[in-house]
C-alpha positions as CSV (number, residue, x, y, z in Angstrom):
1,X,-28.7,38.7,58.1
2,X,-26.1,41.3,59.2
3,X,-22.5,39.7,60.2
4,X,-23.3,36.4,58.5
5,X,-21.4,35.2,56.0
6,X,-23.7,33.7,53.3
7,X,-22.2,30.3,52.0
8,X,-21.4,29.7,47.9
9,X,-22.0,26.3,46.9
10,X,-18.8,26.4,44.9
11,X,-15.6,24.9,46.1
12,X,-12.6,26.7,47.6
13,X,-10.4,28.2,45.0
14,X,-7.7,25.9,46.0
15,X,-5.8,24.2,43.2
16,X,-3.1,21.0,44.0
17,X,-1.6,21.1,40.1
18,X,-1.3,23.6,38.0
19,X,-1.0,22.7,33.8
20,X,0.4,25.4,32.7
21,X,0.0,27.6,29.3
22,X,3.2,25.6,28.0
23,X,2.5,22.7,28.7
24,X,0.8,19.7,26.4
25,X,-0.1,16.5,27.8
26,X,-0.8,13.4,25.6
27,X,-2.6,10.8,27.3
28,X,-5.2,10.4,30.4
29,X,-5.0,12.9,33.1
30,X,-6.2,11.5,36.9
31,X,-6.2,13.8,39.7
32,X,-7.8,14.8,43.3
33,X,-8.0,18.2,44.6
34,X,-7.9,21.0,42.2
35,X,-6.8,21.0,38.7
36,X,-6.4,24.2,36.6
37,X,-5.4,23.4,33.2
38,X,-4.1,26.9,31.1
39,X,-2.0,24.2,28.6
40,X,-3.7,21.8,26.6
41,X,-4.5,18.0,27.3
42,X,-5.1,15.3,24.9
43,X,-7.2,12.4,26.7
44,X,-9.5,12.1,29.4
45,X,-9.2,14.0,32.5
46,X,-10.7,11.8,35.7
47,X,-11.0,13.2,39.2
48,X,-10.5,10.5,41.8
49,X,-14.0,8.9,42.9
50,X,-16.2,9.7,45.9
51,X,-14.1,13.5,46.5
52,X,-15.0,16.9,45.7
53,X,-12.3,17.1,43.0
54,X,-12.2,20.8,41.2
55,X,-11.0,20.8,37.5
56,X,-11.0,24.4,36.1
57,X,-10.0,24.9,32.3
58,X,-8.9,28.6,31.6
59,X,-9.7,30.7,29.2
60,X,-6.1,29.9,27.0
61,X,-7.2,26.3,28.5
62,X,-8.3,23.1,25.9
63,X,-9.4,19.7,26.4
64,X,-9.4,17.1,23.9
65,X,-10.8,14.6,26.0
66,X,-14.1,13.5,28.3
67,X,-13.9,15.0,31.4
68,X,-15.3,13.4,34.5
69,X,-15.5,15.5,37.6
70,X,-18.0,16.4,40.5
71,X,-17.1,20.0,40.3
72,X,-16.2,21.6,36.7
73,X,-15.3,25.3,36.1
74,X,-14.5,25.8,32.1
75,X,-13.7,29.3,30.5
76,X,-12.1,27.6,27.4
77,X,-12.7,24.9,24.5
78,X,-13.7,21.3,25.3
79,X,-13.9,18.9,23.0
80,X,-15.3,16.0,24.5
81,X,-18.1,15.3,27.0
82,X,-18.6,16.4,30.2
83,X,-19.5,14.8,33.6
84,X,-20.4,17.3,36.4
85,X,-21.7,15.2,39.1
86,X,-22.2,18.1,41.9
87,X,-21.5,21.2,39.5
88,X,-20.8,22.6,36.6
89,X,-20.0,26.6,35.7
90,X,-19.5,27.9,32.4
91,X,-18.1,31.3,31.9
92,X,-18.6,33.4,29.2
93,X,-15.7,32.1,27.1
94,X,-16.4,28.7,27.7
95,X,-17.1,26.7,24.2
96,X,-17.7,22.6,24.6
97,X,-18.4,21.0,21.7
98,X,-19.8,17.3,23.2
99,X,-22.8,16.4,25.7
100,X,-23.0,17.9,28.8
101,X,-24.2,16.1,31.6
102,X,-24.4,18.1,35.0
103,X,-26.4,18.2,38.3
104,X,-26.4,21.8,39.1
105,X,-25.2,24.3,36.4
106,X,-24.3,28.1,36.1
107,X,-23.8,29.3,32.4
108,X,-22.7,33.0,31.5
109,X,-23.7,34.9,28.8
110,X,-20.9,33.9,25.9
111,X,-20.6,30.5,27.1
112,X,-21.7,28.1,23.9
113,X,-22.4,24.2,24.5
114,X,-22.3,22.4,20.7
115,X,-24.1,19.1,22.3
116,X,-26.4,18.1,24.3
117,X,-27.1,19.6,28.1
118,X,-28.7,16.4,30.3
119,X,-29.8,16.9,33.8
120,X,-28.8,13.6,36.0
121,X,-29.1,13.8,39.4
122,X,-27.1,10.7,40.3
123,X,-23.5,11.0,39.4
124,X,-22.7,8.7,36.2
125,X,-19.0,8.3,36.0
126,X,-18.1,8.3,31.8
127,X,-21.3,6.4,31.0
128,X,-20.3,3.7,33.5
129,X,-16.6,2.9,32.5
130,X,-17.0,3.7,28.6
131,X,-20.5,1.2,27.9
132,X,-22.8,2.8,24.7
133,X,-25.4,3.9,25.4
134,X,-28.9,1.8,24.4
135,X,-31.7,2.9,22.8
136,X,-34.7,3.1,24.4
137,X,-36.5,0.6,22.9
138,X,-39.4,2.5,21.5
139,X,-36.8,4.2,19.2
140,X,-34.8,0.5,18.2
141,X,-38.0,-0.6,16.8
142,X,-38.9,2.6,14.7
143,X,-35.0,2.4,13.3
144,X,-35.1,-1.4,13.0
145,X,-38.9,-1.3,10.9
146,X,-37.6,1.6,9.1
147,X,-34.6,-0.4,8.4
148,X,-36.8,-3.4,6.8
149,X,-39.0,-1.3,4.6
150,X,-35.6,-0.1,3.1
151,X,-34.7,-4.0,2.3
152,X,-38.4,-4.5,1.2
């Protein structure tokens, strides 16, 4: 349609705080708005709940840390899971090495995930406040008989 601006379903390019390529952080990062890390940040990194937080991790960008976002743009190394509830984009630099969990995601070619990728549609905040995760109990069973034949 002529004259119509079509509408992205990525957020505005707006970022609050900026992390920059000097900078190191040690310890948990919360924020609203829009992050852009180019430093490095040991620890999680938590946007504030129920917003449309934007965290974006350069290319010269690292996280050592979960990161828990509804919008997630990363063109560097992650080493940690990641919670995307709305969105997730990874650009061709972008290397995670952790589980990926994500509603909507756009991956370029270059990008490389050394995890799992799992498609939720309800956001999950850091597997609800940092519980393990239980086996489905078809697999307990198998593990716990294969267990016993190994005492046997």
């Amino acid at each position: 349609m002529l004259g119509k601006k079509k509408q992205s379903r990525r957020p505005a390019g707006h970022f609050d705080t900026l992390i920059s390529a000097k900078t190191a952080i040690e310890g948990d990062v919360f924020f609203s708005g829009g992050l852009h890390v180019d430093g490095k940040i040991r620890g999680k990194v938590v946007a504030e709940e129920g917003g449309s937080a934007v965290l974006r991790v350069s290319e010269v960008g690292e996280v050592e840390g979960d990161i828990v976002a509804p919008h997630v743009i990363v063109n560097g190394t992650v080493h940690g899971d990641v919670y995307a509830a709305e969105h997730l984009e990874l650009a061709a630099k972008a290397s995670i090495h952790g589980n990926v969990y994500y509603n909507l995601i756009e991956m370029a070619m270059g990008a490389a995930v050394n995890g799992s990728l799992v498609h939720q549609t309800e956001p999950r905040g850091l597997l609800d406040k940092q519980q393990a995760p239980v086996a489905p109990p078809q697999e307990a069973t198998a593990t716990e008989e294969s267990a016993q034949a190994d005492v046997e």
